[in-house]
C-alpha positions in Angstrom: 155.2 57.4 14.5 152.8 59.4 16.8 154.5 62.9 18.5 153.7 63.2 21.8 151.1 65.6 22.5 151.7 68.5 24.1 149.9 70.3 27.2 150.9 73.6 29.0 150.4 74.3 32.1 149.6 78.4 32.3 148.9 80.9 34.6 149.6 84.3 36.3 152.6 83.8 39.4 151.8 81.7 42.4 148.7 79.7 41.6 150.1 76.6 41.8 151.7 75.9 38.6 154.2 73.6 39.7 152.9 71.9 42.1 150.2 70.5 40.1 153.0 69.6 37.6 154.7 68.4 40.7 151.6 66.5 42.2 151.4 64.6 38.4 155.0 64.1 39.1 154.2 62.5 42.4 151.5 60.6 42.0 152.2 58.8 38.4 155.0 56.3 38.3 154.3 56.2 35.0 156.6 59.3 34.1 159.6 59.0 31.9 161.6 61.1 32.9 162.0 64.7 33.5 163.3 66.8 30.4 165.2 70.4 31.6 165.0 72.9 28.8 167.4 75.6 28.6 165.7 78.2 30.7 164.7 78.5 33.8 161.1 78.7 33.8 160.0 76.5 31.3 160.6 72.7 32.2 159.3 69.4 30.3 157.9 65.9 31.6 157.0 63.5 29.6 154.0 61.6 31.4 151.8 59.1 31.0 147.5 58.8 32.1 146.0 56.0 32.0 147.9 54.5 29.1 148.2 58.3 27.3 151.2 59.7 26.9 152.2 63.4 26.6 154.0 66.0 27.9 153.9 68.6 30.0 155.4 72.2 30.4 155.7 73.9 33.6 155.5 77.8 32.4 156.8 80.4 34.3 153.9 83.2 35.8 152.3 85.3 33.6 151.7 89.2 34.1 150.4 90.6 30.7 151.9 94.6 30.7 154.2 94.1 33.2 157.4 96.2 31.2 160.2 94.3 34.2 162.6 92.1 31.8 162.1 89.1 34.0 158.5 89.0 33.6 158.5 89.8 29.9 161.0 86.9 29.3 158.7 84.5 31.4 155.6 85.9 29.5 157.4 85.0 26.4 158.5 81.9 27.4 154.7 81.0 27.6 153.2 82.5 24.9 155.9 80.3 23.1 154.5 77.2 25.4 151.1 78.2 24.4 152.2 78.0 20.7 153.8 74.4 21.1 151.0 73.0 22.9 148.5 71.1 21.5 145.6 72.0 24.9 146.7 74.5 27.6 145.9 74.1 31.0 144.6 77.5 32.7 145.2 77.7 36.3 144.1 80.4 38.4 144.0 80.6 42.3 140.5 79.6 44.3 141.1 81.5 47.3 142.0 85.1 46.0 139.3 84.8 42.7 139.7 86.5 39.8 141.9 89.3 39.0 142.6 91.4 36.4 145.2 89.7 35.6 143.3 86.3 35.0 141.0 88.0 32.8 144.2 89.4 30.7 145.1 85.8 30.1 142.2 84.8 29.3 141.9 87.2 26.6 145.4 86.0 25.6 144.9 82.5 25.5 141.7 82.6 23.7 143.6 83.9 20.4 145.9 80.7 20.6 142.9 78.9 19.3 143.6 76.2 21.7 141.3 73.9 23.8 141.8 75.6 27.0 141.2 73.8 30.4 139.7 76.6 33.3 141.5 74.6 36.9 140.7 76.4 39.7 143.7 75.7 42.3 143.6 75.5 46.3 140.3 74.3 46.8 141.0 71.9 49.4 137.3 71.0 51.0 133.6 70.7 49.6 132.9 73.5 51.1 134.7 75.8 48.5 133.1 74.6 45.7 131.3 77.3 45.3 134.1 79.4 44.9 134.3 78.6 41.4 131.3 80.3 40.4 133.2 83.6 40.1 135.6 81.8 36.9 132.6 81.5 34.7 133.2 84.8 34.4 136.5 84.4 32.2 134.6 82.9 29.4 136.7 80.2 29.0 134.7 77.0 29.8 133.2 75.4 32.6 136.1 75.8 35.6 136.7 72.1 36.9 137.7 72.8 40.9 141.1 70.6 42.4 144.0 70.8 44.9 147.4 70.2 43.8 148.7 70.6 47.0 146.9 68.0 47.9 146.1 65.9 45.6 142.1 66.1 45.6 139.4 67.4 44.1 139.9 67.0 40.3 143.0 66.1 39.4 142.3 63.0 37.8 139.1 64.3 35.9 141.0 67.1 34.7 143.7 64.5 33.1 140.8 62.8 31.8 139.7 66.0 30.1 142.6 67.1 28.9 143.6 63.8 27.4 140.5 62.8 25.7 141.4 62.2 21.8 145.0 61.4 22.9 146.3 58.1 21.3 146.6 55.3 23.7 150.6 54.3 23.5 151.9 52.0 21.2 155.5 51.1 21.8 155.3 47.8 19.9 154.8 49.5 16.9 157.6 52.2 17.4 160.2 49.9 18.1 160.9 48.6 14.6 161.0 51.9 13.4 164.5 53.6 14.5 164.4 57.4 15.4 167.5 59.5 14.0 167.7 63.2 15.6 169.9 65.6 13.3 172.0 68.0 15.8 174.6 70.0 15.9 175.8 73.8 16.3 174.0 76.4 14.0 175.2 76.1 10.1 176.9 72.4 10.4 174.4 71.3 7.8 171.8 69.4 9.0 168.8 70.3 6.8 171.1 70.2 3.9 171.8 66.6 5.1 167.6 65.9 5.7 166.9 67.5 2.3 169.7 65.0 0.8 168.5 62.0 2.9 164.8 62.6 1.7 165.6 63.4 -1.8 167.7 60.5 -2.5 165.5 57.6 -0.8 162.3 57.9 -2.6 160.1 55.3 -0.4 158.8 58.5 2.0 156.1 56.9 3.8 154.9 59.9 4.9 155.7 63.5 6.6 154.8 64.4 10.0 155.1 68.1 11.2 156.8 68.8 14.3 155.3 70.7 17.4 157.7 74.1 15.7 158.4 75.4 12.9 161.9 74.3 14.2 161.2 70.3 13.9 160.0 68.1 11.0 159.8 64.7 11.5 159.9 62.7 8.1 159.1 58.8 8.2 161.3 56.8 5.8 162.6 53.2 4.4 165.8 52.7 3.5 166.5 48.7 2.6 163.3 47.6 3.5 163.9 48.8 6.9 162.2 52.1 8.8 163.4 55.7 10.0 162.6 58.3 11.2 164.8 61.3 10.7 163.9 64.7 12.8 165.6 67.5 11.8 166.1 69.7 14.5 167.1 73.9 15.3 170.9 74.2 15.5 172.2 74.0 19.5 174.0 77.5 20.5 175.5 78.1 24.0 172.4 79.8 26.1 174.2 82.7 26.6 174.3 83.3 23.2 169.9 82.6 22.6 167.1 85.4 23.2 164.8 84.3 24.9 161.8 84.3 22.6 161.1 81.8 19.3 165.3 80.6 19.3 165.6 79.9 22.8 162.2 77.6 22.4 164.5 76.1 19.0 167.1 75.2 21.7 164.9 73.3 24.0 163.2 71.6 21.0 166.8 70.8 19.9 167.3 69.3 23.2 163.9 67.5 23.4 164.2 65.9 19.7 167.2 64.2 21.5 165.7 62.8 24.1 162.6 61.3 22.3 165.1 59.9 19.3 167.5 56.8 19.4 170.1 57.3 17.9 171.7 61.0 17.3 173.2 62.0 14.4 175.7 64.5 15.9 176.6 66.7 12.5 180.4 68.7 12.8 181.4 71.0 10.4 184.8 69.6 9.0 186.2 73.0 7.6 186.1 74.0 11.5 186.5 70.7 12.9 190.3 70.8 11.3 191.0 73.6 13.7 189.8 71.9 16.8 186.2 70.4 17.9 184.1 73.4 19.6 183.8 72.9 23.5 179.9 73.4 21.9 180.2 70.6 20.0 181.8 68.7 23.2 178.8 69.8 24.8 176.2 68.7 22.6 178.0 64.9 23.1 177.3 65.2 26.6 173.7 65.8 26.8 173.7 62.6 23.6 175.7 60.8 26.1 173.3 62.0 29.5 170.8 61.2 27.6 171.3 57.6 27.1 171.1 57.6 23.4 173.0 56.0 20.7 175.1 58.2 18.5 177.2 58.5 15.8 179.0 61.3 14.7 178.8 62.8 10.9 181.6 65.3 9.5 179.8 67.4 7.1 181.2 69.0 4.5 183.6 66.6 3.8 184.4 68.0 0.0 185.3 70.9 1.1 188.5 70.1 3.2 191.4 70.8 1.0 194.6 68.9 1.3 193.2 65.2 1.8 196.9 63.8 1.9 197.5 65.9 4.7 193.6 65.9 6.6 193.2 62.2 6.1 190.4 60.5 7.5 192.5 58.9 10.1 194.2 62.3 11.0 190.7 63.5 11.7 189.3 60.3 14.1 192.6 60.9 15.8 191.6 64.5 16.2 188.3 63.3 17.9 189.5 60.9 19.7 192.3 63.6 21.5 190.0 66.2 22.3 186.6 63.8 23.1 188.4 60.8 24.3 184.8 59.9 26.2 183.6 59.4 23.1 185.9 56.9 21.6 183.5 54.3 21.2 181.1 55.9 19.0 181.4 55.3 15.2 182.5 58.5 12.8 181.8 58.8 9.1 182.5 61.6 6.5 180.3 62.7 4.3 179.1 65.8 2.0 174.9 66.8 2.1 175.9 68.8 -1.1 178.0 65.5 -3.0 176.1 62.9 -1.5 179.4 61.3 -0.2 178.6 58.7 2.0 174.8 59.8 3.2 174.0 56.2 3.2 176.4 55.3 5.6 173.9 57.3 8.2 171.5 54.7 7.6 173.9 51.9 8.1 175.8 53.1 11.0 172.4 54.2 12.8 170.7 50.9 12.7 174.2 49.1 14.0 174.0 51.5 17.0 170.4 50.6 17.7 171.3 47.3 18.0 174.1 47.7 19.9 171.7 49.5 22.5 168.8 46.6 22.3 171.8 44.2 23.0 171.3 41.6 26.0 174.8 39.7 27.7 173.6 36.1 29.6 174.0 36.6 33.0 176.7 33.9 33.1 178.4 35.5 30.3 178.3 38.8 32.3 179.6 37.6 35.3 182.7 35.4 33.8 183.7 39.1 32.0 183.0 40.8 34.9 185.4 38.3 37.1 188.0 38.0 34.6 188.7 41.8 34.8 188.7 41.7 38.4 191.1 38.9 38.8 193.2 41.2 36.2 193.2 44.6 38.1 191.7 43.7 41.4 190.9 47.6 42.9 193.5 49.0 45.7 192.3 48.7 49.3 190.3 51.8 51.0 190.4 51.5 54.7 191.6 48.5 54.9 189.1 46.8 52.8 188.7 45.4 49.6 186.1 45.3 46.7 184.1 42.3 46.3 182.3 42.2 43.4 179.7 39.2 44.2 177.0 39.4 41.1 176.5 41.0 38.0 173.3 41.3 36.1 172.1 43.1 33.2 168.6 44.8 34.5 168.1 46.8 30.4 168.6 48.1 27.1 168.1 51.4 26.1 170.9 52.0 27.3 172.5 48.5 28.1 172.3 49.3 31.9 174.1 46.6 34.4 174.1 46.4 37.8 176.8 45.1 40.3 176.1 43.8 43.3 179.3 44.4 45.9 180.1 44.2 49.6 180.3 47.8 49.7 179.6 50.5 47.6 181.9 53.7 48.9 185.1 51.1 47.8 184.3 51.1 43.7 185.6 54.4 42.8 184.6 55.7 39.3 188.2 55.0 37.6 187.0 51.7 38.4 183.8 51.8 36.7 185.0 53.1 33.7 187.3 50.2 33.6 184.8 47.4 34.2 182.8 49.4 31.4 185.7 49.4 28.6 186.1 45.5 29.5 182.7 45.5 28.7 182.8 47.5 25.7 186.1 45.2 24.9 184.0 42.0 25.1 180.3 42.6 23.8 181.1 45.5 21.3 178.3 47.8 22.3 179.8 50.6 19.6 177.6 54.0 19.8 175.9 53.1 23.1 176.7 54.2 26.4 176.8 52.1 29.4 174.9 52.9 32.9 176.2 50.8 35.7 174.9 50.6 38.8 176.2 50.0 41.8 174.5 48.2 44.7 175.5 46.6 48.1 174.3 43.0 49.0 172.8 42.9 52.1 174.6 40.6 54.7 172.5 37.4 55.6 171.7 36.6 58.8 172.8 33.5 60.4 
């Protein structure tokens, strides 16, 4: 498995920050999707250059001594970017020159150790090349002269740059191996439950560090087949996180998730038998937003006392009261400390990654699809009626469908959700969520 690299984009306020990221945004279609950390002012996007594919962090603006709490927190939030990254991206502003405060970065960022890329911003016409001149006086490199604004200049040799030694993707090879993120609330376990998983199955291909401190990635085999378990920072509420190294642990947490497929969602069962946490609830929904698999692991199994009274089934119908959304995905129990059940991660995991790669025949999909209607045709709105004319399954990863209608203000989402659990009821797809869209068929004209 190859980790994305990362790039920062740095810089003191208003130089253009995000609207370069934004103008990468813009201009490549190419772009996954856009990954919101926890904080304000530092943002992901995973992106993709000519076949390379990294990601990108938007930084809040620097200013190096400044004592006001905002700026300290966004100066922390990108020294901690500037740690992460593999190459940082410098960008300073072409029209006002340098300023102390560039030359204070620069300082800064040249103890990173980093390859550092000198962009000078706003210089929107040949005739203000020259204005670059003044940047070789940072001692950072040779500054490379662009407009993100709009869109000229250097943009695309920069990219070049800046990718240069990244690996060209290789999602073939990827997709036999299944990705398994470990996450949960602080102190549910889940290195105890890596350090079990890796001590137990012996075939370790081979361990791959993460971007933190906070994330090891360790590639597996378990029954001839390939994993990949990351073990991630626990998730707290962000009212509870400093900024500083644990806030960054949060929005790794929260990345891990989106790059895995399936999530291991860990629950400590001696405080699960008192209720599941509304942070626990939480952490389901950005699994769920996320489009991922999941399955969800109560840890610490051995240490509930009174089994004849906390059975097993007592607990899943625990979950299923208080996260009835999440009543299709699988639940096991198990112990990191006994080994109870660890290999059942394994097991379930794969099942839910195929349950996600899953493809319905269009003909099978629409005779479902039909059947429920003629069941519980939807009420009237208006005077009119849903017509539900086509369905078609456009991808996996989540199993997303689309249904073409007369209109699409009369399918309310009560009504989705029941064309989704007649979906669930017919093809299974246990650990997955659905997407389904909705879209109106043009009239034809006679």
């Amino acid at each position: 498995m190859s980790i994305k690299p990362i790039v920062a984009v740095v810089g003191r306020p208003n130089v253009g920050k995000s609207t370069f990221v934004n103008r990468l945004v813009g201009r490549r279609q190419s772009i996954v999707d856009d990954l919101p950390g926890v904080t304000r002012d530092r943002i992901y996007f995973d992106v993709e250059w000519q076949n390379k594919q990294f990601t990108v962090i938007d930084t809040g603006g620097i200013i190096p001594g400044d004592e006001d709490e905002i700026m300290l927190s966004i100066y922390d939030q990108a020294r901690i970017a500037c740690e992460e990254a593999d190459k940082i991206i410098f960008l300073v502003d072409g029209i006002e020159g340098v300023t102390p405060v560039d030359s204070d970065i620069a300082n800064i960022l040249r103890q990173s150790g980093k390859p550092i890329f000198l962009a000078v911003n706003k210089i929107d016409s040949h005739h203000q090349i020259s204005m670059i001149n003044d940047f070789y006086s940072l001692a950072i490199g040779e500054p490379l002269a662009l407009s993100a604004l709009h869109g000229s200049g250097g943009v695309g040799d920069l990219l070049d740059a800046v990718t240069e030694g990244f690996e060209y993707a290789k999602i073939e090879e990827e997709n036999d191996k299944i990705k398994i993120a470990i996450v949960g609330r602080p102190n549910a376990g889940k290195s105890s439950i890596v350090n079990a998983l890796l001590g137990e199955n012996r075939v370790i291909v081979s361990d791959i560090s993460g971007t933190t401190r906070d994330s090891i990635n360790s590639e597996l085999k378990y029954n001839g087949k390939d994993y990949i378990i990351i073990d991630t920072a626990g998730i707290r509420k962000k009212a509870r996180v400093d900024y500083g190294v644990e806030k960054f642990a949060v929005d790794r947490a929260i990345r891990s998730i989106r790059e895995c497929d399936v999530a291991l969602m860990v629950i400590d069962a001696t405080e699960a038998v008192n209720g599941i946490s509304d942070q626990d609830k939480k952490i389901a929904s950005i699994i769920t937003e996320a489009g991922k698999g999941m399955v969800i692991a109560i840890n610490k199994w051995d240490l509930v006392e009174d089994k004849k009274s906390n059975t097993i089934n007592k607990f899943e119908r625990k979950i299923a009261g208080e996260i009835p959304f999440l009543d299709y995905v699988p639940k096991i129990f198990i112990s990191a400390v006994t080994h109870q059940r660890l290999n059942n991660i394994f097991t379930r995991a794969a099942e839910v990654q195929s349950e996600r790669l899953k493809r319905v025949s269009t003909g099978l999909l629409n005779k479902v699809v039909n059947e429920a209607y003629a069941l519980n045709p939807p009420q009237t709105i208006r005077n009119k009626r849903l017509k539900i004319m086509y369905s078609t399954q456009a991808s996996v990863e989540p199993p997303t469908f689309v249904l073409f209608v007369n209109s699409e203000d009369l399918i309310k989402d009560h009504y989705k959700r029941y064309i989704e659990n007649k979906l669930r009821e017919a093809f299974g797809f246990a650990g997955t969520p659905i997407r389904i869209t909705i879209k109106a068929r043009s009239e034809k004209k006679k």
